[in-house]
C-alpha positions in Angstrom: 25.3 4.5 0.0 22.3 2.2 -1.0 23.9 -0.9 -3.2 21.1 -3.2 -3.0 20.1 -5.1 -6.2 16.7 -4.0 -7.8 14.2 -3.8 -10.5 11.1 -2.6 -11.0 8.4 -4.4 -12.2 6.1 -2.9 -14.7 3.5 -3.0 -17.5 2.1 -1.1 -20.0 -1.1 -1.0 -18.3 -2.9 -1.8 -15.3 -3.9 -6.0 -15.6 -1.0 -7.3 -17.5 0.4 -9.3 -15.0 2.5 -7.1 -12.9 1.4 -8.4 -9.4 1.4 -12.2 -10.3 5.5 -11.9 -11.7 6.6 -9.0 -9.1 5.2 -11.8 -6.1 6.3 -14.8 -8.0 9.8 -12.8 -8.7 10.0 -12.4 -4.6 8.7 -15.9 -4.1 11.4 -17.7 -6.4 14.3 -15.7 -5.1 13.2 -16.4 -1.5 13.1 -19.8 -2.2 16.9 -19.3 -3.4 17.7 -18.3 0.2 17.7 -14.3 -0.6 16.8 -12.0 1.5 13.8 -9.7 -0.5 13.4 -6.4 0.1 9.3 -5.6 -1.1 8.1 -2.6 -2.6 5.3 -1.3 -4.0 4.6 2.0 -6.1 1.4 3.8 -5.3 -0.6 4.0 -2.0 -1.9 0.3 -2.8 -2.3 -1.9 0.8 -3.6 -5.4 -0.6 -0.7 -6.0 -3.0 2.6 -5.8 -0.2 0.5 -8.3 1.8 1.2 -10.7 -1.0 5.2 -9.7 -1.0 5.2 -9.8 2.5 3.8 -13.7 2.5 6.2 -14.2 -0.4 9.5 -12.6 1.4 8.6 -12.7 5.4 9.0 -9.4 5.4 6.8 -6.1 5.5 5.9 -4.5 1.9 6.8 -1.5 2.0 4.9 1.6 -0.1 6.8 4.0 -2.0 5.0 6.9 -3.2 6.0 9.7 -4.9 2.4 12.2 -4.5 1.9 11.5 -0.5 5.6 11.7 0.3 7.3 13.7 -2.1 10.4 12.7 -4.5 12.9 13.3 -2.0 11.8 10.3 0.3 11.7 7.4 -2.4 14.9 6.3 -2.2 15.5 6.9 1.2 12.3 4.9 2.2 13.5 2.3 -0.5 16.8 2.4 1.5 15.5 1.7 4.8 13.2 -0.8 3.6 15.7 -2.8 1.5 18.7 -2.6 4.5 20.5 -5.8 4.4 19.1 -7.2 1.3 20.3 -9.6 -1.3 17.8 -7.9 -3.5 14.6 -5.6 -4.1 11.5 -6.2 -6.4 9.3 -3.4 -7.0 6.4 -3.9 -8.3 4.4 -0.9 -10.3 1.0 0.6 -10.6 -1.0 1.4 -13.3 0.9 1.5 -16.3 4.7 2.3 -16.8 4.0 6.5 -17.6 0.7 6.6 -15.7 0.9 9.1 -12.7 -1.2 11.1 -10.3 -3.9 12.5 -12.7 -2.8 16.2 -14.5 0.6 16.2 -12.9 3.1 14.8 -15.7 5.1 11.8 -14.3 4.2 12.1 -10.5 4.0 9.4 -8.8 4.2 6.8 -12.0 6.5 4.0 -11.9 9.1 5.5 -14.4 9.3 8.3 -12.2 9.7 6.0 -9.0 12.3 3.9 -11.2 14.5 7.4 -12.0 14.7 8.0 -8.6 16.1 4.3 -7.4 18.1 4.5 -10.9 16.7 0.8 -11.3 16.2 -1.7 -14.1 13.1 -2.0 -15.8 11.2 -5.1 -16.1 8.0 -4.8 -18.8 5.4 -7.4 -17.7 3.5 -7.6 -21.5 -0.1 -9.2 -21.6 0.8 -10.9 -24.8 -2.8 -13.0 -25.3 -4.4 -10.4 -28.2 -1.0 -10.1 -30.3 2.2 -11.4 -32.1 4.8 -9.2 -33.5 3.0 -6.3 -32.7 4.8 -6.8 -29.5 7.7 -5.5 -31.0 6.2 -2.0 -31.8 4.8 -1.9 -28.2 7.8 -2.2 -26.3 10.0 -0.4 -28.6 7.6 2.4 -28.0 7.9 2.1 -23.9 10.9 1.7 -23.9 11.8 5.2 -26.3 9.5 7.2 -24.9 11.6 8.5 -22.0 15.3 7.6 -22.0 16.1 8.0 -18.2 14.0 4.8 -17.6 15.8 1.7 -18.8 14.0 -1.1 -19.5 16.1 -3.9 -19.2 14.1 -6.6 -20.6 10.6 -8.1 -21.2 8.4 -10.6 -19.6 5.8 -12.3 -21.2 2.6 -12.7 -20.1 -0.1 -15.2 -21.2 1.6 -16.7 -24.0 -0.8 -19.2 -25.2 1.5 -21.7 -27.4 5.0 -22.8 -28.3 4.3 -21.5 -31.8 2.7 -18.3 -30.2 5.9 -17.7 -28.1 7.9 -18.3 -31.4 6.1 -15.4 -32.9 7.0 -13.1 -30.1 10.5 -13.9 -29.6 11.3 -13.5 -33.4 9.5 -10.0 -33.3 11.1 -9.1 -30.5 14.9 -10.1 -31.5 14.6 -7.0 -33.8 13.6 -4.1 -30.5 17.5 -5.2 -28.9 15.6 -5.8 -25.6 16.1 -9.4 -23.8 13.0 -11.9 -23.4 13.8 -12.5 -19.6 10.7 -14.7 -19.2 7.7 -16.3 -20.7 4.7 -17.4 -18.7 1.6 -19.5 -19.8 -2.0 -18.6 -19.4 -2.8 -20.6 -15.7 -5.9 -19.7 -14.4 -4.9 -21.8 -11.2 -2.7 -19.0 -10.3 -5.2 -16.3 -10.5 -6.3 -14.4 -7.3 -10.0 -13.3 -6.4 -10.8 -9.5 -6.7 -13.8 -7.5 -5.6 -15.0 -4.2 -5.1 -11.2 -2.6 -4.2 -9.4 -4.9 -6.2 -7.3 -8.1 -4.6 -8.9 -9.7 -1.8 -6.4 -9.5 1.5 -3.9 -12.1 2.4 -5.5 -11.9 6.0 -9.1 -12.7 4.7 -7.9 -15.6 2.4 -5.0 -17.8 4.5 -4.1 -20.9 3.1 -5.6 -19.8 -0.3 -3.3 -17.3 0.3 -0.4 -19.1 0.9 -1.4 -21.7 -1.5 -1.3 -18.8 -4.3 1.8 -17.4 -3.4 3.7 -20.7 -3.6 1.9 -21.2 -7.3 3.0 -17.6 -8.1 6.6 -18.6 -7.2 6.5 -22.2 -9.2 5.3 -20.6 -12.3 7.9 -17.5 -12.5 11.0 -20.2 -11.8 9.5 -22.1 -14.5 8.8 -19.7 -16.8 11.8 -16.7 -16.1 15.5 -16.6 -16.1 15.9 -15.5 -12.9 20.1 -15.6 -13.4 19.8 -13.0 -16.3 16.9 -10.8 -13.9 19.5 -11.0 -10.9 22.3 -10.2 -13.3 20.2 -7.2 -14.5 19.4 -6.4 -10.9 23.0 -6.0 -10.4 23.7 -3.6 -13.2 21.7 -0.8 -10.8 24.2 1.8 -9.2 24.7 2.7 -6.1 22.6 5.7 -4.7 24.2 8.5 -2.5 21.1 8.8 -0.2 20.8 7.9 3.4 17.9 5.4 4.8 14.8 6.8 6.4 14.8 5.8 9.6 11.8 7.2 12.4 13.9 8.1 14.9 13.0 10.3 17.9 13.9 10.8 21.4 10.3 10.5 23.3 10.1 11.9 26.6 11.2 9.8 29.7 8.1 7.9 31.7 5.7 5.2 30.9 5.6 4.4 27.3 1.5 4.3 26.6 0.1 2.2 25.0 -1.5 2.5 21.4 -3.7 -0.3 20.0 -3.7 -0.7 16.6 -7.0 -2.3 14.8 -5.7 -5.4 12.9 -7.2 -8.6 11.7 -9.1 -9.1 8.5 -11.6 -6.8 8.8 -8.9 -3.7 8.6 -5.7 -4.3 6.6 -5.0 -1.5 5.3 -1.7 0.1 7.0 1.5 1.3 6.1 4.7 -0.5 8.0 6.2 3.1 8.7 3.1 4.2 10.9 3.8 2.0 13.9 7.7 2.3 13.5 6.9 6.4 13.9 4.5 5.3 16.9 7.0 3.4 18.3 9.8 5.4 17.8 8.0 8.5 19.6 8.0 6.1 22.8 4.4 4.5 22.7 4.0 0.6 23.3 2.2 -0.9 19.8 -0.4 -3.6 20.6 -2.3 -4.8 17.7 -5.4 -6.2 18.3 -8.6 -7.9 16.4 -11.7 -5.9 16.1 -13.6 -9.1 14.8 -12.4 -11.4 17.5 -11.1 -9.6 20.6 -14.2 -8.6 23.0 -11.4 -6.0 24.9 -8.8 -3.6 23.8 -5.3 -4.1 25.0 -4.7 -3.6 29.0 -4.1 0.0 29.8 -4.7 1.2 26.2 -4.4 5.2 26.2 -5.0 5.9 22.1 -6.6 3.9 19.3 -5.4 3.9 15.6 -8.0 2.2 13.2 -6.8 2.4 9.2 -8.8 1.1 6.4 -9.5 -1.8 5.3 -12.9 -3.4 4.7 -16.0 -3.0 7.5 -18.9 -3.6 5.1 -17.8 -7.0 4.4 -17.5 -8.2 8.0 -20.1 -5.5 9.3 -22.5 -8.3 10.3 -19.4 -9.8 12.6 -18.0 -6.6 13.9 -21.6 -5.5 15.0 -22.1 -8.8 16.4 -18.8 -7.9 18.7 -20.7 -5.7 21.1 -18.2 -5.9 24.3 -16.0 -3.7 22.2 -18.3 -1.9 20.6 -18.7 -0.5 24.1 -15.0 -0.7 24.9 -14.1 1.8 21.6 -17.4 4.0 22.5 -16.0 4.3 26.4 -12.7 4.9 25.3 -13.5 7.7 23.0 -15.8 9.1 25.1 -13.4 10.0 27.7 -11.4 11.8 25.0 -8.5 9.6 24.6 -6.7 10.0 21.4 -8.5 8.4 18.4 -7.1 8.5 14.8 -9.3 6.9 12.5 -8.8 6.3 8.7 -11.4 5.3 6.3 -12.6 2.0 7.5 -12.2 3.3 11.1 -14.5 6.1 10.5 -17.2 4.0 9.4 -16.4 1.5 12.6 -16.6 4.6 14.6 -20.3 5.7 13.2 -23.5 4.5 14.3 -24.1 2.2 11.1 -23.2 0.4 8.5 -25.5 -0.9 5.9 -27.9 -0.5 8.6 -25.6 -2.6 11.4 -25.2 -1.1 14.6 -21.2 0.4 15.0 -19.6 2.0 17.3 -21.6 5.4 17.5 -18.8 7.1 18.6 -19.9 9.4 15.5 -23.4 10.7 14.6 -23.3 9.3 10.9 -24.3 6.2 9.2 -22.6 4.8 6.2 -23.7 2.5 3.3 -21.9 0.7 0.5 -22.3 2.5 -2.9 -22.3 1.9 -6.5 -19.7 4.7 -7.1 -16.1 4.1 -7.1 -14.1 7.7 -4.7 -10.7 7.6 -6.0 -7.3 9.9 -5.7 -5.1 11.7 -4.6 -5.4 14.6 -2.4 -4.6 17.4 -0.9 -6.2 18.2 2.8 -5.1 21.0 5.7 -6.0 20.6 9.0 -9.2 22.7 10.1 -8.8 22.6 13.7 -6.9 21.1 16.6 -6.9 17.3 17.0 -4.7 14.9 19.0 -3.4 14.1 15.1 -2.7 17.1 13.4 -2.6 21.0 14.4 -4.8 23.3 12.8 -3.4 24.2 9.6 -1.4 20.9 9.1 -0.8 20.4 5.0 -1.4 16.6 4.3 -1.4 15.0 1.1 -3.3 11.7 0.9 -5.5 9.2 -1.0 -9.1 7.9 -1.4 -10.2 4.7 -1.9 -13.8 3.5 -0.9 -16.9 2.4 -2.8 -19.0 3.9 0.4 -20.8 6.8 1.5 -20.8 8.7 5.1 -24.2 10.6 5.6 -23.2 13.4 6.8 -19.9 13.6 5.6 -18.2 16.3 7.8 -18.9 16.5 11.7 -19.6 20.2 13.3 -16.0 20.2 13.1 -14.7 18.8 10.0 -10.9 16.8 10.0 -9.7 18.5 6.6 -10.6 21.3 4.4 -10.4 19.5 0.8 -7.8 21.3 -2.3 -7.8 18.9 -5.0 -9.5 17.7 -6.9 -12.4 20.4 -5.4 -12.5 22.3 -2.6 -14.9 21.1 0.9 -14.6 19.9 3.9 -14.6 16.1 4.6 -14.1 14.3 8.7 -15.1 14.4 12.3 -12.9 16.5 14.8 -15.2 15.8 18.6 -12.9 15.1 21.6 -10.1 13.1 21.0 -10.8 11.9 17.8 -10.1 12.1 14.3 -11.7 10.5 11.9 -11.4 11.1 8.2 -11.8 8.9 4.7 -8.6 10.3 4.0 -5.7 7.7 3.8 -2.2 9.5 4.9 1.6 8.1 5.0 3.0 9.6 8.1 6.2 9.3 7.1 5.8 12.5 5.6 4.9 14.1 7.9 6.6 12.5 11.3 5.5 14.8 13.6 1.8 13.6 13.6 2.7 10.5 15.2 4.8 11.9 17.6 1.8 14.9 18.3 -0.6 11.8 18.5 1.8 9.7 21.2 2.3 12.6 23.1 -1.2 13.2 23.7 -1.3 9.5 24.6 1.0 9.9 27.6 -0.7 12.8 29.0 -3.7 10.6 29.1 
């Protein structure tokens, strides 16, 4: 039985607030001495790195397209294991899922499936007691979600704040927090939204702590825990990436870390490490070796073009990466790792590991998809059905080696990645959790290295 405290932090659309109150929420209650289970809906990596600085410990994704219903609450279960309480913050807005497919993926569908509270974050700047009307619509529209109360979000005034609490004295729903406009608090975005705790430090920390000040000031946080509390217990048992790897050496994988490539789920090297491998992580902008005796390389997304000057200037591994996959150790590269792995980037030397070059682009590739193995790879078997996501403003010329990674489903059908050797290397983001058995495939083929 999962019993943890929870709520789920959401909006009714995407820049109301939702990541400044779900990191201040953590932040505050941290503070208090809880222990703070993170969440986040959706396949977004920049936002846990914010809960994670606020809580010390590893947001955690939970979504509903790349993993299917049936592992939210048992990823939210082991995530939250031992907790005094879970925040989970939202994407998009409250009803907004994978596009075409109903409630997929949304936050009211993620909040049905933890049976959690409802927190509605409202960006309250353009109106006054047309508030009412708003969150009396959310909170009708489906009657499994329960919204438990409001937030208010840029509240300019003590008169303005009057305004909204008298409207919203008439929807029956609680004010469980107002917050002032404070531009202080605000944290820089870019090209692919937030800029990484990793790439920003002591700014980082600096707006975490502000985050945390503002929501004690401005929220009830007894009436949010008490609302926390009113969420039942759920019936399911905790994920947990267990596996019984074979006896012998455990090899060693090194995972590509540092601010240059952030993007990574806290389940992938839990799998890895649960299939037997030893998981190093190491700095592709600072470390001129890879970890002693590494036998595979995992390189996730993150952001290449903005340090491509630095990791280009890092020849000695450069070299190391090229050696390594030329010998045909296992290589499994997502995203930013395919572009590391080409032989430019906005006309920077890489790795050349692939016969490609990649630029930045004016066009925004993003969703969901769905992807099937075309041929064998130290990742995936031919035939393998992934789903995953895209998220890059870049462009891989050409896009598929001789031997593609996937064959493309949704949202049109073609074939996308590199398949040469030992490696695999893809724009396609995937959750392994999913699908378990590609880190033990990819481990395996580690130890017979």
């Amino acid at each position: 039985m999962v019993s943890t405290p929870r709520l789920v932090i959401a909006a009714p659309a995407s820049n109301s607030g939702k990541t400044t109150v779900a990191t201040g929420l953590m932040a505050a209650f941290a503070a208090r001495g809880l222990a703070v289970s993170p969440h986040k809906v959706g396949p977004d990596y920049i936002d846990p790195g914010y809960h994670s600085l606020a809580t010390g410990r590893p947001g955690r994704n939970l979504d509903a397209y790349m993993c299917g219903t049936d592992l939210i609450a048992p990823l939210f279960a082991h995530g939250s294991a031992g907790c005094d309480l879970a925040v989970v913050e939202g994407v998009m807005g409250l009803y907004d899922g994978a596009s075409g497919q109903g409630e997929l993926a949304s936050t009211a569908q993620v909040a049905k499936l933890l049976r959690a509270p409802v927190v509605l974050v409202v960006d309250a700047s353009s109106q006054s007691r047309s508030v009412a009307a708003l969150v009396h619509g959310f909170a009708s529209w489906d009657p499994e979600v329960r919204i438990g109360g409001v937030i208010l979000n840029k509240v300019a005034s003590d008169r303005h704040e009057a305004l909204l609490r008298d409207a919203l004295d008439e929807s029956g729903l609680p004010v469980l927090g107002v917050l002032r406009r404070a531009p202080q608090v605000a944290t820089p975005s870019r090209h692919l939204g937030l800029v990484p705790v990793a790439e920003r430090q002591g700014d980082a920390v600096d707006a975490v702590r502000a985050m945390g000040e503002r929501v004690l000031a401005g929220c009830d946080l007894d009436a949010l825990m008490a609302l926390a509390r009113t969420a039942p217990a759920l019936a399911d048992e905790a994920w947990a990436p267990a596996y019984a790897p074979a006896e012998g050496p455990r090899p060693v994988v090194a995972v590509a870390g540092g601010a240059a490539f952030t993007f990574a789920y806290a389940e992938h090297a839990e799998l890895l490490t649960a299939a037997g491998a030893e998981v190093v992580v190491f700095d592709p902008l600072r470390d001129e070796k890879l970890p002693v005796g590494t036998a595979g390389l995992v390189i996730g997304g993150g952001f290449p073009e903005v340090y491509a000057p630095e990791l280009s200037a890092n020849e000695p591994l450069r070299r190391a990466v090229t050696e390594l996959a030329l010998r045909g150790a296992p290589v499994a590269a997502e995203c930013a790792g395919l572009l590391y792995l080409a032989r430019e980037l906005d006309g920077k030397p890489m790795c050349g590991v692939l016969d490609a070059t990649a630029r930045m682009s004016e066009r925004l590739t993003l969703g969901y998809r769905q992807a099937v193995a075309v041929s064998d790879s130290p990742l995936a078997a031919a035939g393998t059905r992934m789903r995953g996501h895209e998220f890059h403003r870049t462009v891989l010329e050409p896009g598929a080696g001789p031997v593609p990674a996937w064959g493309m489903h949704q949202p049109e059908r073609r074939v996308e990645g590199y398949v040469q050797r030992g490696v695999h290397a893809s724009y396609l983001h995937t959750h392994w959790a999913a699908s378990p058995e590609v880190a033990r495939r990819f481990v395996e083929h580690c130890r017979a290295r």
